[in-house]
C-alpha positions in Angstrom: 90.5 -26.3 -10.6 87.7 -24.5 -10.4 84.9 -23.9 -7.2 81.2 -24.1 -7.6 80.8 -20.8 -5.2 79.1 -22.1 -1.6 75.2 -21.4 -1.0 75.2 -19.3 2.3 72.9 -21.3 4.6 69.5 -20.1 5.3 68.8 -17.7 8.0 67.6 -20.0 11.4 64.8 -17.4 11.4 62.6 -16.3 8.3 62.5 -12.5 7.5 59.1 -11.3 6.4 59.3 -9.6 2.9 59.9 -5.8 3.1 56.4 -3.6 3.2 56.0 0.0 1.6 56.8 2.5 4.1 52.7 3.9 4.9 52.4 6.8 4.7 52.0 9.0 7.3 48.4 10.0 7.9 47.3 13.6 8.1 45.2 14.5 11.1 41.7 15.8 11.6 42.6 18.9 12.1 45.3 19.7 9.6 42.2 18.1 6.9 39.6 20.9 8.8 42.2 23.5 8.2 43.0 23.0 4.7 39.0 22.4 4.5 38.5 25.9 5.6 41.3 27.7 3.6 40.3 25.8 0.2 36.8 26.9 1.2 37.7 30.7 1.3 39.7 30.2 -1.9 37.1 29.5 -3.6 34.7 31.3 -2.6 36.5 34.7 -2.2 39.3 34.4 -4.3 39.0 32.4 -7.1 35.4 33.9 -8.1 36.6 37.2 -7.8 36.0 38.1 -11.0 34.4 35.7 -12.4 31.9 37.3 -14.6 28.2 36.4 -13.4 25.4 38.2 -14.5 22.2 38.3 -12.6 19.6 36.3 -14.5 16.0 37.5 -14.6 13.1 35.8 -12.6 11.7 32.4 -13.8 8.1 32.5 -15.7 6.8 31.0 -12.2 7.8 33.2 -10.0 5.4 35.6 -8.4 6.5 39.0 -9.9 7.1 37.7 -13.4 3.6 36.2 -13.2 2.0 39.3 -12.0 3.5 42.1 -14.2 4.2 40.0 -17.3 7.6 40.2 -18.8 8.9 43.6 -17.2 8.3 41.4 -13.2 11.5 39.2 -14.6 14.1 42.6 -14.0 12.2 43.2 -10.6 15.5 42.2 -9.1 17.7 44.2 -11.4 15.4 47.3 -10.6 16.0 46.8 -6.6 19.8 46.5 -7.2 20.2 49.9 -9.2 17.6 52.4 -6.9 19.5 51.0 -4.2 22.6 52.3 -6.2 20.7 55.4 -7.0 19.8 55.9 -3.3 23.2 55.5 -2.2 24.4 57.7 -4.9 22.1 60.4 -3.7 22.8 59.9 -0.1 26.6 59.9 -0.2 27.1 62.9 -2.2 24.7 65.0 -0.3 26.1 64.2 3.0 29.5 65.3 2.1 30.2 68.3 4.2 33.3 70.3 4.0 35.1 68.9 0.6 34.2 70.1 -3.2 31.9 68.9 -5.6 33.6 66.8 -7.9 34.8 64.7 -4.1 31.3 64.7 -3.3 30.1 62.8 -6.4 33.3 60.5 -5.9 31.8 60.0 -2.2 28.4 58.7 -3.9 29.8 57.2 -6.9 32.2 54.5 -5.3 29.5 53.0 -2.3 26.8 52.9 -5.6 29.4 51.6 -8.1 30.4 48.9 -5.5 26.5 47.7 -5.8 26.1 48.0 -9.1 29.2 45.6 -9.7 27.0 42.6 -7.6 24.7 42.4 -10.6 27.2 41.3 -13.1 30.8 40.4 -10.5 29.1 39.7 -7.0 32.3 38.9 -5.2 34.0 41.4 -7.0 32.1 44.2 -5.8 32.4 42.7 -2.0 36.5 43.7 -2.2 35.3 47.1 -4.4 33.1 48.0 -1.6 36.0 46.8 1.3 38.8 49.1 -1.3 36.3 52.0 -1.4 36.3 51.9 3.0 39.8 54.5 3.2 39.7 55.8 -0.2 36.1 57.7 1.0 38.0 58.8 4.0 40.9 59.9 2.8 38.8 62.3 0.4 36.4 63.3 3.1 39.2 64.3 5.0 38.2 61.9 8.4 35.6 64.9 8.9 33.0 62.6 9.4 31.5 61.6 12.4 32.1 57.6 12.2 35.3 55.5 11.4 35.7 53.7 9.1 32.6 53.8 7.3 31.0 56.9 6.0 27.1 56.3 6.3 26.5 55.9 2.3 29.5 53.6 2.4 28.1 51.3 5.6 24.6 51.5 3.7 26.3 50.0 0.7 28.6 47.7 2.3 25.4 46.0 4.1 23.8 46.0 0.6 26.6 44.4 -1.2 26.8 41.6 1.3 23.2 40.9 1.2 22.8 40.6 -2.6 26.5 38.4 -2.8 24.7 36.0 -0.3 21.6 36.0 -1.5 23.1 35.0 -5.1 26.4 32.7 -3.8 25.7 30.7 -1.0 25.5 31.0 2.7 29.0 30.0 3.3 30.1 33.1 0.8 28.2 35.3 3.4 30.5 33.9 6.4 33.8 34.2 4.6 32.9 38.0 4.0 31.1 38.3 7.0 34.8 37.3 9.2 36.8 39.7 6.7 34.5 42.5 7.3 35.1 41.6 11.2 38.8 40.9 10.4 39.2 44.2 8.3 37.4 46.5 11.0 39.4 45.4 14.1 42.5 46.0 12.0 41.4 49.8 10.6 40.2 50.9 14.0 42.8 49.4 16.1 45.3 52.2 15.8 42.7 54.8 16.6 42.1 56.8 19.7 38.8 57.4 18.4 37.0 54.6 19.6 33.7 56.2 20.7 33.0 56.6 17.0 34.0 53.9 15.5 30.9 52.0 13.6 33.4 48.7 13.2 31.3 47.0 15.8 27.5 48.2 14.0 29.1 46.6 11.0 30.0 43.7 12.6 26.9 43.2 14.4 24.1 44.1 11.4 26.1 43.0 8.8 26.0 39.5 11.1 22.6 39.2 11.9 21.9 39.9 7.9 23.9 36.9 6.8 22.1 34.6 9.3 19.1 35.5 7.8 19.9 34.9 4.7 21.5 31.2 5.6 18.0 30.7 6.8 16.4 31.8 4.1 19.5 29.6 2.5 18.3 26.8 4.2 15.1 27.2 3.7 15.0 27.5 0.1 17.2 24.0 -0.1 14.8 22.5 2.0 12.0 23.5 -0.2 13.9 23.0 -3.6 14.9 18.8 -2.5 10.9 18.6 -1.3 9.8 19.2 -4.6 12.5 17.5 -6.0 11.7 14.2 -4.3 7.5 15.0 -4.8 8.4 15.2 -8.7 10.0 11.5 -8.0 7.6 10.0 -6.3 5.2 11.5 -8.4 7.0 9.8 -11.5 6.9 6.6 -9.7 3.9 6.7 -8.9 3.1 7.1 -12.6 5.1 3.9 -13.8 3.7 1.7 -11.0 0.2 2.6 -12.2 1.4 2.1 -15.9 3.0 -1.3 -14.5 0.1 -2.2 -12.6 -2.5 -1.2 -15.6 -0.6 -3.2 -17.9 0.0 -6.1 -15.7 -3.8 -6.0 -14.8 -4.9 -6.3 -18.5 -2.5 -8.9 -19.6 -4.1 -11.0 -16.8 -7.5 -10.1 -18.3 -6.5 -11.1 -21.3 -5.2 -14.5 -19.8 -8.0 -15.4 -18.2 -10.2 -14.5 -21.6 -8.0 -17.0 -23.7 -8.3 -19.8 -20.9 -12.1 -19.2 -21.0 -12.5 -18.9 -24.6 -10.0 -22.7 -25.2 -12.5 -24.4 -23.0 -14.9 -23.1 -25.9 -13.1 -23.6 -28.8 -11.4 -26.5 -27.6 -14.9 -28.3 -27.7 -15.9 -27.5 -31.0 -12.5 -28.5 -32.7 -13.0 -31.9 -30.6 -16.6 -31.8 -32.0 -15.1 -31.3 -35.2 -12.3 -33.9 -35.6 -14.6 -36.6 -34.3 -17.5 -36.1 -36.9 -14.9 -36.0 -39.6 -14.0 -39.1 -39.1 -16.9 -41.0 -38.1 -18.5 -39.3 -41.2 -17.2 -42.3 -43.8 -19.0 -45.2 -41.5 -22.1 -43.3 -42.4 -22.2 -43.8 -45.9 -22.1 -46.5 -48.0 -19.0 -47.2 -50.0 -18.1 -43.5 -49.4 -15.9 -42.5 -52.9 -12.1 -42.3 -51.9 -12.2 -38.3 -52.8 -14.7 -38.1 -50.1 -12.9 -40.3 -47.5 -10.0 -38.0 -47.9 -11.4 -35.1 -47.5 -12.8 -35.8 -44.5 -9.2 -37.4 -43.4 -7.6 -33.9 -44.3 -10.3 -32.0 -41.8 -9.8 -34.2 -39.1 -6.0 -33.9 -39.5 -6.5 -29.9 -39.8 -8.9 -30.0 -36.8 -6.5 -32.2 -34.2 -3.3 -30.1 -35.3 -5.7 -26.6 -34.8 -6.4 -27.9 -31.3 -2.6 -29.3 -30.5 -1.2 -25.3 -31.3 -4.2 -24.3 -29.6 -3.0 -26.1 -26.4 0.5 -24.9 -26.9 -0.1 -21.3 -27.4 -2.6 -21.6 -24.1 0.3 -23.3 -22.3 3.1 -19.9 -23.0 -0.2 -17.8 -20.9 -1.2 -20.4 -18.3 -0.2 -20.0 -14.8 1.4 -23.1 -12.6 -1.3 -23.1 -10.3 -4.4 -23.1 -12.8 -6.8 -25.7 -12.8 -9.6 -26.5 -15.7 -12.9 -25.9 -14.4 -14.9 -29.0 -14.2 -18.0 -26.8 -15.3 -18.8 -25.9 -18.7 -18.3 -21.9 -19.4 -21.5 -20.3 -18.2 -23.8 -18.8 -21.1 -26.8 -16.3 -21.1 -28.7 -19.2 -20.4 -27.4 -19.2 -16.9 -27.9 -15.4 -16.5 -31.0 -16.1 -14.1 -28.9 -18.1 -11.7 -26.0 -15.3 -11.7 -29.0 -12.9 -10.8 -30.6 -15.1 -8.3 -27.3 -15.6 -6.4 -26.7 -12.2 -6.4 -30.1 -11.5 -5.2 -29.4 -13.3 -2.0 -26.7 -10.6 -1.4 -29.3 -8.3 -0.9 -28.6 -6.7 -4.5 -31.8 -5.6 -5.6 -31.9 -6.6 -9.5 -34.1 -6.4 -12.0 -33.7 -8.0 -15.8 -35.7 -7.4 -19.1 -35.5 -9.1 -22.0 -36.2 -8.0 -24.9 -35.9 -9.4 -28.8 -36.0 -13.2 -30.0 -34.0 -15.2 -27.8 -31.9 -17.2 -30.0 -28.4 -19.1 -29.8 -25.3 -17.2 -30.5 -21.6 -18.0 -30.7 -20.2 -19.5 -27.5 -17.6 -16.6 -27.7 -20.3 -14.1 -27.5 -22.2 -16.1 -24.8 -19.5 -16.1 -22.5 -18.2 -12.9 -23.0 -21.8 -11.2 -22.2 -22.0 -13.6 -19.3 -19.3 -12.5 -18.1 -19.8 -8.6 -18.7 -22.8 -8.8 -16.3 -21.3 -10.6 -13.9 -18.5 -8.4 -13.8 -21.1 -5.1 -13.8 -23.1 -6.8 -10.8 -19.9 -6.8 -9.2 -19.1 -3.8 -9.2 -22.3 -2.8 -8.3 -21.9 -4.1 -4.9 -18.7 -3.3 -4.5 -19.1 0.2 -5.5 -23.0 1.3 -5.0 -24.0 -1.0 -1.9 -27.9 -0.8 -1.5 -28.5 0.6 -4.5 -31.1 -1.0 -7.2 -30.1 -2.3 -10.2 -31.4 -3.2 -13.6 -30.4 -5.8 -16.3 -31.1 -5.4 -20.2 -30.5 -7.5 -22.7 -31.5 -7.3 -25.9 -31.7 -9.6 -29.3 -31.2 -7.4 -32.0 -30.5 -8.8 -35.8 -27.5 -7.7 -35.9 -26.2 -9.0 -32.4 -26.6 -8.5 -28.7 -27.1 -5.3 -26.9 -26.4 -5.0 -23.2 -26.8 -2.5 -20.4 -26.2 -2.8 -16.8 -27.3 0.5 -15.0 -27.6 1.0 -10.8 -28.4 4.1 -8.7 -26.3 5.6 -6.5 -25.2 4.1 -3.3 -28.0 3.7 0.0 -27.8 2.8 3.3 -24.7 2.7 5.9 -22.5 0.4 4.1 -19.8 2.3 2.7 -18.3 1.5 -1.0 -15.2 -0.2 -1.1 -12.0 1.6 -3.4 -11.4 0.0 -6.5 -8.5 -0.2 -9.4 -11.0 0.2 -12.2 -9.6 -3.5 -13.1 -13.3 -4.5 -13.9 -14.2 -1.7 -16.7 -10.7 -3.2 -18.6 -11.5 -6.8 -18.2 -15.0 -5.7 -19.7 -13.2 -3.7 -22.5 -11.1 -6.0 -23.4 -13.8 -8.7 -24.0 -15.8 -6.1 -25.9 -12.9 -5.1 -28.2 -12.0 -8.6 -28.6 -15.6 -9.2 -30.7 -14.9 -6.0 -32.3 -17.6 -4.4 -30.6 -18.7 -1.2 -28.7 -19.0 -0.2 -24.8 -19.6 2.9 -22.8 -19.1 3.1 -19.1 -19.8 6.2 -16.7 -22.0 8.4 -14.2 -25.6 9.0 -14.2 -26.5 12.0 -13.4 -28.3 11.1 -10.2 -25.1 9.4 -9.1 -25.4 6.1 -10.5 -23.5 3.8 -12.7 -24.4 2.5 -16.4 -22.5 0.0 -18.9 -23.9 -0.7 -22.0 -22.5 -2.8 -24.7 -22.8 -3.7 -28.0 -21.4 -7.0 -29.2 -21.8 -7.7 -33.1 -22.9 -11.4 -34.4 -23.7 -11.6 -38.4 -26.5 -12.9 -39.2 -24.5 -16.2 -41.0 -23.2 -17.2 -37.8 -26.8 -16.3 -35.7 -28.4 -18.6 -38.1 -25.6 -21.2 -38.0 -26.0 -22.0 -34.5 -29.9 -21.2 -35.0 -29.3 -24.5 -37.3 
């Protein structure tokens, strides 16, 4: 017989389910030390000869600028009469050994600076190499330990150009093998009145701090402009956002203003249509429909008219009440603005006659906006009103003297020139805006009517 196999009972006490051993973490310190090794790895080490040429001087730097192409080598020059000097120096201060060892004694120190225009690091461990080798051939004659003067020169040299193309943190790694490498090579000497090991140390030091300021500096400077250009580019799409933003509102409030208008005439239109059959007797049915289709044509105009308004118009506009001002209002505009203490003057000039409501409005609306400005811009100042009837439309031009008194002008946006541009272009007509001489302000405009629709309304 066969036995189902027992289920062990569960344990009176539930385990929790086995974790991943964590892992152990590394401390601060061991993370600052392998921070600081990887640092002089890579700086040291793995660029060592890495093949980096010294690139020529930017079109706006000062020297290029100044002495055309041939200022772009300026640093390239420095680097080789430098080399030259120490080339010079170091053989002619070899006493006591032969000429071919004396050449060798200027070669190597101007070699070692000649490397830092094409291997930079490279030519810091040439220069460190060339330290005993230079000794060794002057036969420790000299009168310092361990660097011969060309070779200290050069060494100082080699360190300031590596920093000044690396970084500052390059100059500290050599700086502390320089230290590390002078304590060891005069530590076994009995010589130490005339060891230079601590001149190095304390020159070559005070070099590389300079040039971590300059470093510094030079970052400092470089993210300045950096975030100038930035701002500067925002500054440019916020007034490209604001510009646009600013003229699609004009262009708002000129549809709104022009339905009122429009709106009225289609209304105009659809009701004579078809009251137009009661005023005839027995109309013919031809004529009945005809006047059916332009009714039909003038209440479906003025429904899309609505509905296109409607996509533009903002929640919290209301209808005005008041019909849309004309020119025939123009004397109350200039009488209100008068009792600012605007001094205006207009002139009229040409046969006054009726134009299109578009063109009424918009010229209305044109001086209005130009008074505006006037005391916004010119307070105290004079100003002078034209309009003129000319056959083939209306001619207008606001013009003001510069600003009197104590009152000072209030900044603008320039959002009144566009809303008067866009009105102007919208009638396919003309409008120039600027100084006077003498420090005023003139608009004139130009809006075309043909002489079918002058006479129309004329009618």
């Amino acid at each position: 017989m066969t036995q189902t196999p027992r289920t062990p009972p569960p344990h009176p006490y539930p385990q929790p389910p086995p974790h991943p051993r964590p892992a152990r973490d590394r401390s601060p310190e061991f993370d600052l030390v392998k921070d600081v090794f990887g640092g002089v790895r890579e700086d040291l080490f793995q660029d060592a000869f890495a093949y980096r040429p010294l690139a020529p001087l930017g079109p706006g730097r000062r020297l290029a600028a100044r002495f055309g192409g041939r200022g772009r080598w300026a640093p390239h020059a420095l680097v080789v009469a430098l080399a030259g000097f120490t080339f010079f120096a170091g053989s002619v201060s070899a006493y006591g050994v032969s000429e071919p060892a004396a050449l060798v004694m200027g070669a190597l120190p101007a070699l070692a600076i000649l490397f830092t225009l094409v291997r930079p690091v490279l030519a810091f461990f040439l220069s460190l190499a060339s330290v005993p080798v230079l000794m060794g051939i002057s036969g420790f004659t000299g009168a310092a330990w361990p660097w011969t003067g060309a070779g200290f020169f050069a060494h100082l040299v080699v360190m300031a150009v590596v920093t000044a193309r690396a970084r500052a943190r390059t100059g500290l790694w050599m700086w502390i093998v320089t230290t590390v490498f002078g304590t060891l090579a005069t530590s076994g000497d009995g010589r130490g009145d005339s060891s230079d090991a601590g001149a190095m140390v304390f020159v070559s030091g005070m070099l590389v701090l300079l040039l971590t300021v300059w470093h510094v500096r030079r970052e400092a400077r470089q993210k300045v402009e950096v975030a100038q250009q930035e701002v500067a580019a925002e500054r440019t799409v916020t007034a490209a956002e604001r510009d646009r933003r600013t003229l699609l509102e004009e262009r708002t409030t000129i549809a709104r203003e022009l339905h009122d208008v429009v709106a009225h005439h289609m209304s105009v239109v659809a009701i004579q249509a078809e009251a137009a059959p009661y005023r005839v007797e027995n109309p013919p049915p031809e004529l009945e429909q005809a006047f059916a289709t332009i009714r039909e044509n003038a209440v479906a105009a003025l429904t899309e008219l609505r509905r296109v308004l409607g996509v533009v118009r903002a929640e919290d506009y209301e209808a005005p009440d008041a019909p849309q001002p004309t020119l025939a209002d123009l004397d109350a505009l200039i009488t209100n603005v008068r009792e600012t203490g605007l001094e205006v003057t207009k002139v009229m000039t040409g046969a006054v006659r009726e134009l299109p409501p578009g063109v009424e409005l918009s010229a209305y609306r044109i001086v209005q906006e130009a008074l505006s400005n006037t005391l916004r811009h010119a307070p105290g100042a004079a100003a002078r009103v034209e309009v003129g009837y000319v056959l083939g439309g209306l001619g207008l031009r606001v013009v003001n003297g510069p600003a009197r008194g104590l009152v000072k002008p209030s900044p603008g946006a320039g959002h009144g020139i566009t809303g008067m541009r866009e009105r102007v272009a919208m009638l396919d007509g003309e409008m120039t805006a600027g100084e006077q001489p003498d420090g005023g302000y003139e608009v004139a405009v130009f809006l075309p009517v043909p002489a079918a629709a002058g006479a129309e309304e004329t009618a």
